[in-house]
N, C-alpha and C positions, 0 to 999 in steps of 0.2 A: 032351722037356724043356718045350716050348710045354701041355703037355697037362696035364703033372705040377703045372705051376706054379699052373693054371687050377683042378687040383683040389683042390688045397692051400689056393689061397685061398679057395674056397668053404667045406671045410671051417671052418678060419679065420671069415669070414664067419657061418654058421651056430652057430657056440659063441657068438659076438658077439651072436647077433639072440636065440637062449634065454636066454642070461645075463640082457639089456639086461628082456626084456620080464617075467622072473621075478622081478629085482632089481626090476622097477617096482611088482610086485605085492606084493612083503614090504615093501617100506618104508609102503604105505596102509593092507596087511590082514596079520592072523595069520593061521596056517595055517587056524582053522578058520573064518575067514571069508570065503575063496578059494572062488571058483566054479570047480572042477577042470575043467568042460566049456567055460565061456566060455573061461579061460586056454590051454586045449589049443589050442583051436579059434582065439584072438585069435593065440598063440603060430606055430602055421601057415600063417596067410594073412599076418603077419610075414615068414615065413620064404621062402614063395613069392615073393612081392612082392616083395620086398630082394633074390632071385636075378634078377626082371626084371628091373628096373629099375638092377641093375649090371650086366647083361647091355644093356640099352640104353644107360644111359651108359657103356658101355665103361671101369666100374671096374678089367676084369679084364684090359683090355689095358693099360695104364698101367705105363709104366716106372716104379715108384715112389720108387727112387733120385733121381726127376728132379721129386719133386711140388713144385706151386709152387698160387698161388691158383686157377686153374685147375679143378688138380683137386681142393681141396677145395668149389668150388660144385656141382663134379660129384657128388661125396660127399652136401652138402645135399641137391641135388636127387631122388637117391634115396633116402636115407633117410627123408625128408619126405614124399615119395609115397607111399614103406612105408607108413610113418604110417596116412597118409588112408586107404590101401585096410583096412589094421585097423580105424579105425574106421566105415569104411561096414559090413564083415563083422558089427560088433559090432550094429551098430545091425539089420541087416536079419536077422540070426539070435537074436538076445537082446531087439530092443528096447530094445536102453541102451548107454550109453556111457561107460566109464569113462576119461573127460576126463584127472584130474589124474595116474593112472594112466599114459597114454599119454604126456603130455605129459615124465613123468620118463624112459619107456620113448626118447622120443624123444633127451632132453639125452644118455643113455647110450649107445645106438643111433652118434648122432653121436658122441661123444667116444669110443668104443671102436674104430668101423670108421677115424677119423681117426689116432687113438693106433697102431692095427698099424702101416700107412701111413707117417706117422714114424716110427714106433720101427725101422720097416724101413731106411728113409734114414738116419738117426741111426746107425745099428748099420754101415754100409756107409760111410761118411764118417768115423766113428769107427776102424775098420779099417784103413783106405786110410792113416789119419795113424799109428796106429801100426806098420802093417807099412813101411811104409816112409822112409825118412831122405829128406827132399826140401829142396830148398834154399831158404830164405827169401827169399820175393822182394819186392821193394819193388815197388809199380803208379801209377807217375805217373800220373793221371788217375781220378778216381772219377767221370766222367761211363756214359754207358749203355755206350762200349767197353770201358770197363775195369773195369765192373761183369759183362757178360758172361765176358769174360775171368778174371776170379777167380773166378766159376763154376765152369764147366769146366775151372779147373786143379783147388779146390775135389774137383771129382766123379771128376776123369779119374784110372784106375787106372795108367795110363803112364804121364804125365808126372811128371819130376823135379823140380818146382818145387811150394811152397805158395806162397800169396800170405800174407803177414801186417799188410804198414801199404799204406794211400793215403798219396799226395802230390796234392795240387788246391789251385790258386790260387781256388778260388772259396771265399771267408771265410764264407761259409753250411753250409761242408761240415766244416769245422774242428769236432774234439771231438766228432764222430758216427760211426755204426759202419756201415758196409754188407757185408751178409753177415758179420755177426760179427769184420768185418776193422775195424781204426781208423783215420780220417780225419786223420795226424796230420803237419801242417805244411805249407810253401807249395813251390814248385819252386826257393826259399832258401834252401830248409834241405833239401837232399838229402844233404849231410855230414853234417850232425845228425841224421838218421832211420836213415841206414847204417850208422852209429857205435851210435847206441842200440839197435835191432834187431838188431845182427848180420849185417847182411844180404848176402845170397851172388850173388842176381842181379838186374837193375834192367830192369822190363818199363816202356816209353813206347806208353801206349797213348791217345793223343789225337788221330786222324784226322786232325780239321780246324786242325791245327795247324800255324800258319804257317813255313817253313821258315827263314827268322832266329830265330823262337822255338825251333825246334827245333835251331837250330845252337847257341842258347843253354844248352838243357837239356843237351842233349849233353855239350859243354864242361863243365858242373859233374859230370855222372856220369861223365865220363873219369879227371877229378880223385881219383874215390875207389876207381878202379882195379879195379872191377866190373863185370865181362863187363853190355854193355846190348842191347837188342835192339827193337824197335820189331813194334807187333800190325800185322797185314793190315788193310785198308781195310775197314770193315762191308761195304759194296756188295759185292767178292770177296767176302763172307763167306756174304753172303746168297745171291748167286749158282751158289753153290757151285765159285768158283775154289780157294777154300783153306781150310781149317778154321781155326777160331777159334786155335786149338793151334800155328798155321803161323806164329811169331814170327819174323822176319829179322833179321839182322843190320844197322845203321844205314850206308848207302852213301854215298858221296862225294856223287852228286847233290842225296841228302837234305837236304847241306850247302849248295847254292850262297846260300842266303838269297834267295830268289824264285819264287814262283807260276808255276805253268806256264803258261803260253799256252793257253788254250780256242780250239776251232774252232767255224766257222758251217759243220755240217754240211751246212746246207739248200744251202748257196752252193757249200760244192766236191762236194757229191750231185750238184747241176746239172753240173756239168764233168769227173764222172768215171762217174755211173752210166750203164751202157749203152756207154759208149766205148771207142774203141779208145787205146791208152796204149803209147809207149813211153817205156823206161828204161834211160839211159845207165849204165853204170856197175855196173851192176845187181846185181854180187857182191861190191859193197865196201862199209864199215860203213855209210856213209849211203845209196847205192842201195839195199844190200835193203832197209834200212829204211822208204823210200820204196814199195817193192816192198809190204812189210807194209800199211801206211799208206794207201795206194790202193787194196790188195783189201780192204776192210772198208767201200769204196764200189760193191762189184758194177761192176766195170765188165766189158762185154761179154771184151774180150782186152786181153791186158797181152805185152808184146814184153820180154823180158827180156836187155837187150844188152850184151855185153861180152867184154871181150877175154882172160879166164883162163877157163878153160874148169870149174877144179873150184869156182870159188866160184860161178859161173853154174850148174852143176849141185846145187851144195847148196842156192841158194836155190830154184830149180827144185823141187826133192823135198820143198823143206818147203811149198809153197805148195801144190802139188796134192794135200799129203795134208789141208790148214786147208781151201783154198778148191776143192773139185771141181767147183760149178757154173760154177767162172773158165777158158778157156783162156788156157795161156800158152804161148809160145812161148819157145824158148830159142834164142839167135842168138850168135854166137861173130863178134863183128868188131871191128875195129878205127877208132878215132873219126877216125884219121888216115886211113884208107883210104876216098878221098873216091867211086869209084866205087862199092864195098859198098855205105857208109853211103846213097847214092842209089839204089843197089838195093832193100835194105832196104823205107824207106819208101816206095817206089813200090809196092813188094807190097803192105804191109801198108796203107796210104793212114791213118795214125793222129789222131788227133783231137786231143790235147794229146803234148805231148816232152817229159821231166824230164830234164833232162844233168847227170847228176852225175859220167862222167867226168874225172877232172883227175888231175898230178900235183901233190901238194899235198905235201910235203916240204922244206924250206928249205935245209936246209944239200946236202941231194941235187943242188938246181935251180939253184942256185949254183954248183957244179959242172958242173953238164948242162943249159945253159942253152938249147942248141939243141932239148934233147929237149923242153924246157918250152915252146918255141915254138912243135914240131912238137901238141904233144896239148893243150895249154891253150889257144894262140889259133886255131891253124891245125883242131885238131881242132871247137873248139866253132863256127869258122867254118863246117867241112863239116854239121855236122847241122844247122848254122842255116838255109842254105841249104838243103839238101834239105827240111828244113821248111816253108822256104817257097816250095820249088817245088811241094811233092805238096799246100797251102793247110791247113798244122796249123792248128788254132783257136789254141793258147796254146803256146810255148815258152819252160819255163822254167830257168835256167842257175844251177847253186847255185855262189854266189861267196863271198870269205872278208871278214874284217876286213883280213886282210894286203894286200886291196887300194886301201885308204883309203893317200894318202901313203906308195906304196909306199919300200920300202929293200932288197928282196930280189928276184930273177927271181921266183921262184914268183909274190909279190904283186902285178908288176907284169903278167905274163902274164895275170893272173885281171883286171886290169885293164883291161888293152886287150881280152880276150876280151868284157868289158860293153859297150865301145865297140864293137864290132862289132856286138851282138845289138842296139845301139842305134841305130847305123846303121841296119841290115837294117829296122828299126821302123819308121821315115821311110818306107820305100819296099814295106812289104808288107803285107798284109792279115791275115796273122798277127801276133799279137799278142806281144810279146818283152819276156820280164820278167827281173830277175836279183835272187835272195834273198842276201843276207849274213848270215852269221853268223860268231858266235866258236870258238872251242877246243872240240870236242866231245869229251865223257868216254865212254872207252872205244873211241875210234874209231882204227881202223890207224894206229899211230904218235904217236897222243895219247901224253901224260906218263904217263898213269894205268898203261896196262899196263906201259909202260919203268919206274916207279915201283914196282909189285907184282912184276916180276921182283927189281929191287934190292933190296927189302925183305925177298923169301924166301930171297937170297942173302947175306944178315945185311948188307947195306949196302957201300959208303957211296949213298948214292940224291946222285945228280948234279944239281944246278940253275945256270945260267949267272950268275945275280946275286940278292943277297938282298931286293932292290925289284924284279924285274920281277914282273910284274902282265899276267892274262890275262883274257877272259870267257870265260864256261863255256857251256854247256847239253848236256842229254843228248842221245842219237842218239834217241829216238824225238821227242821236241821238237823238235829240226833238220829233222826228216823234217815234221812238221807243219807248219812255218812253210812248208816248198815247196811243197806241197797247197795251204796256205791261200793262197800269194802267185800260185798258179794261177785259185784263184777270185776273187781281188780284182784281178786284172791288168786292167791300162789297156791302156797302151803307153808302151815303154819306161823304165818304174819299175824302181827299185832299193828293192826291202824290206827292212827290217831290225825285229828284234827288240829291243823291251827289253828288256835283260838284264842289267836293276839295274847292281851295282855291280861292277867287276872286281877277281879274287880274286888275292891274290899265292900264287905258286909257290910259296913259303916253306911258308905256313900251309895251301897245300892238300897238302902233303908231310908235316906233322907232322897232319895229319888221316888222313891215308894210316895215318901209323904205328901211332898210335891205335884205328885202326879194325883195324889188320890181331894186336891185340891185344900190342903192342911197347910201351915205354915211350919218352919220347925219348930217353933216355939210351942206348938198347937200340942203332939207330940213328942214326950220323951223318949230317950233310948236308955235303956239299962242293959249294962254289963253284969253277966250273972258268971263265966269262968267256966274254960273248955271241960266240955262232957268228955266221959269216959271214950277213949279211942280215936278224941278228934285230933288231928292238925292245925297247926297254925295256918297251913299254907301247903296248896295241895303241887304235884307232879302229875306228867301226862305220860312219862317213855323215863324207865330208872337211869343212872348214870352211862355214857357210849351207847344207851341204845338209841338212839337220834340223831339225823344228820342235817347239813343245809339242803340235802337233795330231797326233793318232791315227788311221788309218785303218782302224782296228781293233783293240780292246783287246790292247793289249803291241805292235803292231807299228805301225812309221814308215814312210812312202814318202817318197822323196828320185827328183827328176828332172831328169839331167842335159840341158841342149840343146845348148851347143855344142861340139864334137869335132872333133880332129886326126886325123881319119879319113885323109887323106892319107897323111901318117907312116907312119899305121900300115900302108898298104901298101905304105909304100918300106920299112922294117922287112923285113915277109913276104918281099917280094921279092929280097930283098942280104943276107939272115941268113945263106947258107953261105958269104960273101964277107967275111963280118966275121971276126978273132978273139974266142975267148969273153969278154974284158975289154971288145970295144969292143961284142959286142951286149947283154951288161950292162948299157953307159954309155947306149945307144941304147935300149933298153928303159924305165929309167927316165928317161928324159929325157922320154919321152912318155908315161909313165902319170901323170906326174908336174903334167904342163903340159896334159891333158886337156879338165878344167874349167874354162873359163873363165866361165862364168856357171851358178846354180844355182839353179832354184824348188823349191819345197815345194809338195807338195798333197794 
């Protein structure tokens, strides 16, 4: 095929270069004024030459479906060469030069090998729209993504989509055409371009587009009830993560309305390249995550710990097939089993701890309040300690917002567990840090998946009150901020994230719907009345502990000094002596009464 194609366009070619340089010669001379010797002979070294020199520029490998300016310099470039080599021939076998001859030989030469070229593209692009019914797409954005983009829907013989109108807020682009497409209105008027066009699908391709802008767009392309989908990141593009073609669907996260959190590479490079790392928790949604997150800093071994054995083995088999220069070890123990967990790390002697074992569950820990004490305080007590017997550099403990003012066991357990690691700080050479965060989307027992089941089960989707209000961020964001509150760790800080505004339940549920391609009407929402221990509305840092000052773009450090460390182990101590109401009462009593003084820094 590769061969046939080569000789065809030479062929091609060839008719091109006698046409070009015979036409040049009837337009200056009649027949009987034509030197039949010169012409043969100019006509030849033409024709040689033009086979070079598109043999050097690689005219004949050129997808020409795909010409762009490129390859018409390329074109110039050899035709123009032709040229010259004609006329040095002429000059050194005839002694003369016929100039204005060549010079029309040349306009034609160019406008003829350029004309096949096109009329190639043209004739394959002309095809593609008539063989096939594709559906009109509107393309938010006429900047260079979604200029690329309309390209290659433009070329692509598979894909189902034409592009036909831009949308761009930029008022310099209005009433202009790019690639034959029109530049017609603002991100305003996205009901008025759908309506006018007809249009069947809505491409948002605007990278650097901030995510309240895009919860914005959004919203208005929901409105017109037109499947929307959002292009890949140029960078994957370029990279060759995903082809241009690889459009997504627009996800919950997309919507929280805030900038992800960037990292200081260099800073947690330092504290994870080369090390030894274990990780609590390690087969649940924010441990592997964490897992992911850490091996993309080469650390020497990674301890993969935790107590189910098939989520520790999935993440296990996905790491060693990503990361083979990494070993890891796969450890099957429990946070409560305090002689293990000191077995453990006496083997391993590890250099940084990530504890993201916990029961995190509200209306469960409410119930099983003893369990909540046995694996949230009592267990993050045991790895703390062995941490800092075997002298970890940095131990770090992922805690929630449910433990600001707490109202539930879980929140209060995750509470006193900070007061421990803060303890232990006072008195070790390990360094003890605790990250807080909000609601993470898509993580075991998050809303989102209980949301997505109800929604494929035609509803009703469940919410406790139509004002509560949570904070979001994704699992691999949460997984960042614990890496990064590793390399920023003092002693005994509490990190936390900005994480903008908090979302209400309501409107992240009819986003759900939305997205999952339902109308509201489709699905209902029922109010069923807050479970045992919840909030209306959560906190990230208790009252003073929070400043305007940043100790790293998006994140806050808050440090607690004084502590009911006492309590808390007359607690530990008498929890199987209590009934579950009274170690409740005794729980929050003391998560609650904690803080008595609080700096910022």
């Amino acid at each position: 095929m590769y061969r046939k194609r080569i000789v065809l366009l030479m062929l091609i070619d060839s008719l091109v270069v006698i046409s070009a340089i015979f036409l040049g010669a009837i337009l200056f001379y009649d027949s009987s004024h034509v030197d039949l010797s010169l012409l043969l002979t100019s006509s030849i070294a033409l024709l040689i030459s033009h086979h070079i020199f598109a043999y050097l520029f690689k005219l004949y490998k050129r997808a020409w479906q795909f010409v762009s300016m490129i390859e018409l310099l390329e074109i110039l470039k050899a035709v123009t060469f032709s040229i010259i080599i004609t006329i040095i021939v002429q000059f050194i076998f005839f002694d003369i030069v016929y100039i204005r001859t060549l010079i029309v030989t040349w306009m034609l030469h160019l406008i003829l090998i350029g004309g096949v070229r096109f009329a190639w593209r043209m004739y394959r692009d002309g095809y593609i729209k008539l063989k096939e019914n594709r559906k009109k797409t509107l393309i938010i954005g006429a900047g260079t993504a979604g200029t690329v983009a309309a390209k290659q829907l433009k070329r692509s013989r598979d894909s189902e989509l034409i592009p036909v109108v831009f949308i761009d807020d930029d008022i310099k682009k209005q009433q202009l055409e790019i690639l034959g497409i029109p530049v017609s209105g603002t991100t305003n008027e996205i009901h008025k371009v759908v309506t006018q066009y007809q249009i069947e699908y809505i491409l948002i391709a605007i990278p650097s587009l901030k995510r309240n802008e895009l919860q914005r767009i959004y919203k208005l392309c929901s409105e017109t009830k037109i499947r929307t989908q959002i292009m890949p990141m140029l960078v994957d593009v370029m990279s060759g993560k995903v082809e241009v073609t690889q459009f997504r669907d627009i996800q919950v996260g997309d919507l929280l309305g805030r900038i992800p959190v960037e990292l200081d590479t260099e800073g947690i490079a330092n504290t994870i390249t080369g090390k030894i790392i274990v990780i609590t928790g390690a087969g649940g949604s924010i441990g592997s995550e964490v897992c992911r997150q850490v091996s993309k800093f080469d650390p020497a071994e990674v301890i993969l710990l935790g107590h189910g054995e098939n989520s520790i083995y999935n993440i296990h088999m996905e790491l060693i097939q990503k990361y083979s220069h990494i070993t890891y070890h796969p450890v099957i123990a429990d946070v409560q089993d305090r002689p293990r967990i000191f077995e453990v790390l006496n083997k391993y002697q590890p250099n940084v701890v990530y504890h993201a074992a916990a029961h995190k569950h509200v209306p469960l820990m409410e119930a099983n309040s003893r369990e909540a004490i046995k694996n949230n305080i009592i267990g993050t007590k045991n790895i703390a300690e062995a941490s800092d017997s075997v002298g970890v550099n940095t131990f770090v403990m992922i805690s929630t917002d449910k433990a600001v003012n707490p109202t539930s066991v879980m929140g209060a357990t995750k509470r006193i567990a900070e007061m421990v690691i803060q303890h232990l700080d006072r008195h070790s050479s390990t360094r003890f840090v605790a990250v807080r965060f909000g609601n993470v989307l898509g993580s075991r027992g998050s809303v989102i998946p209980l949301f997505k089941r109800q929604i494929a089960e035609g509803g009703p989707i469940t919410i406790t009150h139509p004002d509560m209000t949570r904070y979001f961020m994704t699992i691999p964001e949460a997984s960042r901020l614990v890496i990064q509150a590793g390399a920023l760790a003092g002693n005994g800080e509490i990190f936390v994230l900005d994480m903008g505004e908090p979302v209400k339940i309501t409107d992240l549920a009819k986003n759900l719907i939305k997205l999952s391609g339902f109308n509201k009407d489709d699905i209902k929402i029922d109010y069923i009345g807050l479970r045992p221990g919840e909030k209306m509305f959560e906190e990230l840092l208790g009252e003073n502990e929070i400043s305007d000052k940043q100790v790293f773009p998006k994140i806050h450090r808050g440090k607690t000094i004084e502590l009911n460390i006492e309590k808390v182990w007359g607690v530990l101590n008498n929890y199987n002596q209590l009934r579950e109401d009274q170690i409740r009462e005794e729980l929050l009593k003391i998560s609650n009464n904690s803080v008595d003084k609080t700096n910022i820094v």
